[in-house]
C-alpha positions in Angstrom: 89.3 44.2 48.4 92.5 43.0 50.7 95.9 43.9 49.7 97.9 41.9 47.7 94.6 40.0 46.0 94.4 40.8 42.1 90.8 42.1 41.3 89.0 40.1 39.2 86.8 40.7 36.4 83.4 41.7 37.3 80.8 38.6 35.8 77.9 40.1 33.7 74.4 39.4 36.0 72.3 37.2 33.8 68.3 38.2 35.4 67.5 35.2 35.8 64.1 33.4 34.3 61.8 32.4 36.3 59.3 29.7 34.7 55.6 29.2 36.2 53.7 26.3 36.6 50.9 28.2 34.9 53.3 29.2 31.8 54.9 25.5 31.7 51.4 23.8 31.2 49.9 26.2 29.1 47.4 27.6 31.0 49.2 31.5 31.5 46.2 34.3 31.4 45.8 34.8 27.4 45.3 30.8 27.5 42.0 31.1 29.8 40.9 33.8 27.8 40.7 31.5 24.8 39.2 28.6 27.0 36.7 30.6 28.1 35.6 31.6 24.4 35.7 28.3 23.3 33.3 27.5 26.1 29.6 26.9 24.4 26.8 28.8 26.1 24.6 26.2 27.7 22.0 28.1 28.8 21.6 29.8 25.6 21.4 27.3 23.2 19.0 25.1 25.3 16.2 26.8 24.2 16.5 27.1 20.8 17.2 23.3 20.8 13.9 22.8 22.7 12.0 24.8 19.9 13.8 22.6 17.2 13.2 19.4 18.5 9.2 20.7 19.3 9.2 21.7 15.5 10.4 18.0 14.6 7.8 16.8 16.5 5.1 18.8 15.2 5.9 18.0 11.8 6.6 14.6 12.4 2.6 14.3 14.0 1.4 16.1 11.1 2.7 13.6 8.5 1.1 11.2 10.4 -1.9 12.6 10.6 -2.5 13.1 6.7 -1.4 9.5 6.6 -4.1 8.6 8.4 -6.5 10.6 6.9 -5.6 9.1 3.1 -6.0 5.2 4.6 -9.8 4.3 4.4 -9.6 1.6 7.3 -8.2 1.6 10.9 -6.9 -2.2 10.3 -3.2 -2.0 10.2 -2.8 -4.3 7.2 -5.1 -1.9 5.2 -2.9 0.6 6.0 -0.2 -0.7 4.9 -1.9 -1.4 1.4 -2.6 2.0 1.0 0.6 3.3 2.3 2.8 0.7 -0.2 0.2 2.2 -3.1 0.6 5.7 -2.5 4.4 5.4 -2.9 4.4 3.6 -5.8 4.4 7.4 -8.4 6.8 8.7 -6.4 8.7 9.1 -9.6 8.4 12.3 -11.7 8.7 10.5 -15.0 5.5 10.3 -14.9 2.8 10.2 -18.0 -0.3 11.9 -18.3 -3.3 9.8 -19.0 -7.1 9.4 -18.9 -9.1 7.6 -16.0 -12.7 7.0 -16.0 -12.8 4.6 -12.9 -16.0 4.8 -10.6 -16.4 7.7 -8.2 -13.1 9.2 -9.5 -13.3 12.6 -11.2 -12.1 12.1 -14.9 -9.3 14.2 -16.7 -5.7 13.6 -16.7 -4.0 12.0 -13.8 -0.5 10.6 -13.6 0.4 7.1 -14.1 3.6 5.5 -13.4 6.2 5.1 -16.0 8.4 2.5 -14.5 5.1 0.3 -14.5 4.1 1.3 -17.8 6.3 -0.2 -19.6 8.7 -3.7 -19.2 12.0 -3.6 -19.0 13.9 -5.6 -21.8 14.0 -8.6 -19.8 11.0 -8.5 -19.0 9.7 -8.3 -22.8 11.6 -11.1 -23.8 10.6 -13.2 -21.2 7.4 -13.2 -22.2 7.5 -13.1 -25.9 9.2 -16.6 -25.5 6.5 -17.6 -23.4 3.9 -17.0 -26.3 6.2 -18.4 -28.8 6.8 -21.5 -26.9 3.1 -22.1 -27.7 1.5 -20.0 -30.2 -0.7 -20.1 -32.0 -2.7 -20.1 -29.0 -5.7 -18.2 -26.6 -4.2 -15.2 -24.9 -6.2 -12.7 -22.6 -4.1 -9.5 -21.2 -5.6 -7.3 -18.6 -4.3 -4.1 -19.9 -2.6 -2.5 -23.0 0.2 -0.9 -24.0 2.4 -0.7 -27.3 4.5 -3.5 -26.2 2.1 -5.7 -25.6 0.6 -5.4 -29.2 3.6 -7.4 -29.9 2.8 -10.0 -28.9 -0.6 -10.5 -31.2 2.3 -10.8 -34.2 3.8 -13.2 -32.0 0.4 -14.7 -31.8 -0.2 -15.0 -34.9 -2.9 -17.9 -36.2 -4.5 -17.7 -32.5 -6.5 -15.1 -30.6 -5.6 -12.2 -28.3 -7.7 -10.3 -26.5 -6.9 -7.0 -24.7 -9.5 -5.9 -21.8 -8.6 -1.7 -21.1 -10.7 0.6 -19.0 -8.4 3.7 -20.0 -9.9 5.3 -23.5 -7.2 7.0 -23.6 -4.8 4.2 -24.2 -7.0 2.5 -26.7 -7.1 5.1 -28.6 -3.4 5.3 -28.9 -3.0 1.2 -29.3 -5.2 0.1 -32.3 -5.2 -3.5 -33.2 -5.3 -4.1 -36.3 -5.2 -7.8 -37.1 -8.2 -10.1 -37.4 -7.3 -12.3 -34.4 -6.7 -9.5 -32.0 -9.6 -7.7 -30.3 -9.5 -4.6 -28.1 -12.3 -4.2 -25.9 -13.2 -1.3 -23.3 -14.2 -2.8 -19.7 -15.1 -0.7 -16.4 -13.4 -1.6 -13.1 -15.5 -0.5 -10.1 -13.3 -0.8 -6.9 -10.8 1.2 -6.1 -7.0 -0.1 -4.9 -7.8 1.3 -1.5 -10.4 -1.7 -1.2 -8.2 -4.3 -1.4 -7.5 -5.4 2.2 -11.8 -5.7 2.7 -11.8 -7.6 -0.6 -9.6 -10.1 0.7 -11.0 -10.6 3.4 -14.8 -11.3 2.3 -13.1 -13.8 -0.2 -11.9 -16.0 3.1 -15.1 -15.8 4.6 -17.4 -16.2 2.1 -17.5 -19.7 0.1 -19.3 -18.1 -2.9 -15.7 -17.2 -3.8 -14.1 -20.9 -3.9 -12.8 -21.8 -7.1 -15.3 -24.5 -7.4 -17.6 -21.4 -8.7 -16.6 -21.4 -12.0 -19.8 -19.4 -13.1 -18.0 -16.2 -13.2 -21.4 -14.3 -14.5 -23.5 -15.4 -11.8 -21.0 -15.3 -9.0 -22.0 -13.5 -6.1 -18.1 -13.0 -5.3 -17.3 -9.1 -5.1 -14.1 -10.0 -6.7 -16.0 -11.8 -9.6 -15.6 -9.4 -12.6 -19.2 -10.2 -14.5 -19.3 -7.4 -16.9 -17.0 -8.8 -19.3 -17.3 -9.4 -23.0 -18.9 -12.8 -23.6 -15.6 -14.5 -25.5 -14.1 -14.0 -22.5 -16.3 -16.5 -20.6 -16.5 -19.2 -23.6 -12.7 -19.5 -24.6 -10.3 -21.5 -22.6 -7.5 -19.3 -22.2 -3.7 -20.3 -22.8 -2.0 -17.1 -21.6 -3.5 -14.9 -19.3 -1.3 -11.6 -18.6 -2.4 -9.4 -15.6 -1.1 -6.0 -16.0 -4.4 -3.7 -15.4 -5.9 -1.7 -14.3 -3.4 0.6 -13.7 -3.8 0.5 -9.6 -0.9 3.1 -8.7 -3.2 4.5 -6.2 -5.9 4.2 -4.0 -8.6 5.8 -5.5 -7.4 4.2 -8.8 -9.0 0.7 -9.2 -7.0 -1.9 -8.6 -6.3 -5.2 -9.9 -7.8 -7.6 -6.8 -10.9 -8.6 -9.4 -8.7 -9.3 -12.6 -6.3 -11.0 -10.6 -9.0 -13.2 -9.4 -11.0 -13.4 -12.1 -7.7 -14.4 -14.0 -7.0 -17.4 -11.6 -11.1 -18.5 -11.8 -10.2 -18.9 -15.9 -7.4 -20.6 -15.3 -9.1 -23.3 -13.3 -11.8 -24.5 -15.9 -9.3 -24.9 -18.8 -6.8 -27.7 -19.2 -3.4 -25.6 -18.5 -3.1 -22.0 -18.2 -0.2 -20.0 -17.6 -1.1 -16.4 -15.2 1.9 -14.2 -15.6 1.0 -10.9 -13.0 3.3 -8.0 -13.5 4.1 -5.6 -10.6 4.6 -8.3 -8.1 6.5 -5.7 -6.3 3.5 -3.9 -5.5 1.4 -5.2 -2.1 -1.6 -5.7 -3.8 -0.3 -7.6 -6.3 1.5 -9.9 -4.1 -0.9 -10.4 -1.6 -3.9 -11.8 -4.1 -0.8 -13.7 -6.4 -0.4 -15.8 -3.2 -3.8 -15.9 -2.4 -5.5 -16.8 -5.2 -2.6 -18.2 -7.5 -0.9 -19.8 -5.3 3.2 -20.5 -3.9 3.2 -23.7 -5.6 1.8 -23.0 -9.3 5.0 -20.4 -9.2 6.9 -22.1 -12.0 9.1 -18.9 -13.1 9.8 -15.3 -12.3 11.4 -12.4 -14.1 11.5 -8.9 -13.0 8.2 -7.9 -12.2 6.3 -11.0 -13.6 5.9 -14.1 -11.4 4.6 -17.0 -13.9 1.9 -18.9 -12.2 0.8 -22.1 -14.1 -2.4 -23.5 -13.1 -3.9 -26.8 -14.1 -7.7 -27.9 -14.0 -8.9 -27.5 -10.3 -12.4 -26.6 -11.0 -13.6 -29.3 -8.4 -11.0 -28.0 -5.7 -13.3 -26.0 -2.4 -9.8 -24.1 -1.9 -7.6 -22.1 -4.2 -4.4 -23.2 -2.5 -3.1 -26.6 -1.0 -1.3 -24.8 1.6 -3.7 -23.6 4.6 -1.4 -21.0 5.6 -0.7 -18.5 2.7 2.2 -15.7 3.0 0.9 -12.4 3.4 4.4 -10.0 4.0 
């Protein structure tokens, strides 16, 4: 230091900091460690998600392929028929029951609850219907405690139930003179319906202008019945059997026919179907019923009501008849 200059106090050395460009944005060494653990392994994982998407696959042919095997005809809409009846117990609620149809083995087989019974509205809808015109003729394809009902409702006319399940006439005894309870035999299964269909377009033995049910070379013609059921002009004819919730179960293509050829050689009759939801329901309502004698629905009824057409060649006016 020169003479004369007054020393002056030393300034503390601050290190200074030094701030890299890899610090700054993050990306210092413990930051690529991280990165490179968070990195998925490609090549690992490919495999496994080859295997789970070959699994899918598999299983996804195999459902097909017991599909397939349950559907009795290679025409897509019989498949569809079958396919729409097979889901229709997917329910557990579920009853056990007794079925003697034709080629089935008999002993208990489930039935479907929900289609059992009616709902409320259901009920009511058509109690009023008989008491709107009671005393009158009503025939009900199928039985059930609810339906007995409606013979009190009845009361002064006739009611007669058609069952091919002994099991539920034995539970449902009528016991009023004007109601009868008779045990019929149903010989095609649901699983038929589509080839029932269509030998009815081709052949004109099934016109409505056949109105000899008993001679009626129609496979849809139900000629086995009890003889009242031939003579009486029916009022009220209620389709709700058989119980058709499968394809080997028979199904109600013949009663729902048979129902509309009854309806045709009296003066008025109402056809109330139940299970419209159901594809074979639907598809013979429209067919053989008929868009335009819809006069009502409620739940699953649709209310068909059909005057004297006995001289008509065609069931409906309608060339074209919805099939969905």
């Amino acid at each position: 230091m020169p003479p004369g200059e007054s020393q002056s106090p030393a300034l503390p050395v601050i290190p200074s900091v030094q701030f890299s460009s890899t610090v700054a944005s993050g990306t210092g060494p413990k930051l690529d460690g991280a990165a490179r653990r968070m990195k998925f392994p490609g090549k690992k994982l490919l495999p496994v998600l080859v295997f789970i998407l070959s699994c899918l696959s598999i299983l996804r042919l195999l459902k097909i392929a017991i599909t397939t095997t349950t559907t009795s005809h290679s025409s897509p809409r019989a498949a569809a028929l079958s396919s729409s009846i097979q889901q229709e117990c997917s329910s557990s609620e579920c009853s056990e029951v007794q079925s003697n149809a034709p080629g089935v083995e008999s002993g208990p087989r489930k039935t479907v609850a929900n289609s059992a019974f009616l709902i409320p509205k259901e009920f009511v809808f058509l109690s009023n219907l008989i008491t709107n015109i009671a005393p009158c003729n009503l025939l009900v394809f199928g039985l059930q405690t609810q339906y007995l009902n409606l013979s009190s409702i009845n009361a002064g006319g006739i009611t007669v139930f058609l069952e091919d399940d002994p099991y539920k006439i034995s539970l449902n005894k009528a016991d009023s003179n004007g109601t009868r309870v008779y045990k019929v035999k149903y010989q095609v299964p649901a699983k038929k319906a589509y080839e029932l269909l269509k030998h009815a377009r081709e052949n004109p033995v099934c016109a409505p202008s056949t109105s000899l049910l008993q001679q009626s070379s129609c496979k849809l013609a139900l000629r086995n019945l009890p003889q009242e059921v031939y003579q009486l002009k029916w009022d009220v004819v209620v389709v709700d059997g058989p119980i058709g919730d499968a394809p080997e179960a028979p199904g109600r293509m013949s009663t729902i026919y048979t129902a509309s050829i009854l309806a045709r050689s009296g003066k008025t009759t109402d056809v109330v179907v139940h299970d419209v939801h159901r594809m074979i329901e639907k598809w013979f309502s429209w067919e053989f019923l008929c868009e335009e004698n819809l006069v009502s629905a409620k739940g699953r009824f649709w209310n068909f009501r059909i005057s004297n057409q006995s001289n008509d060649t065609r069931f409906c006016s309608s060339e074209t008849v919805r099939i969905e």
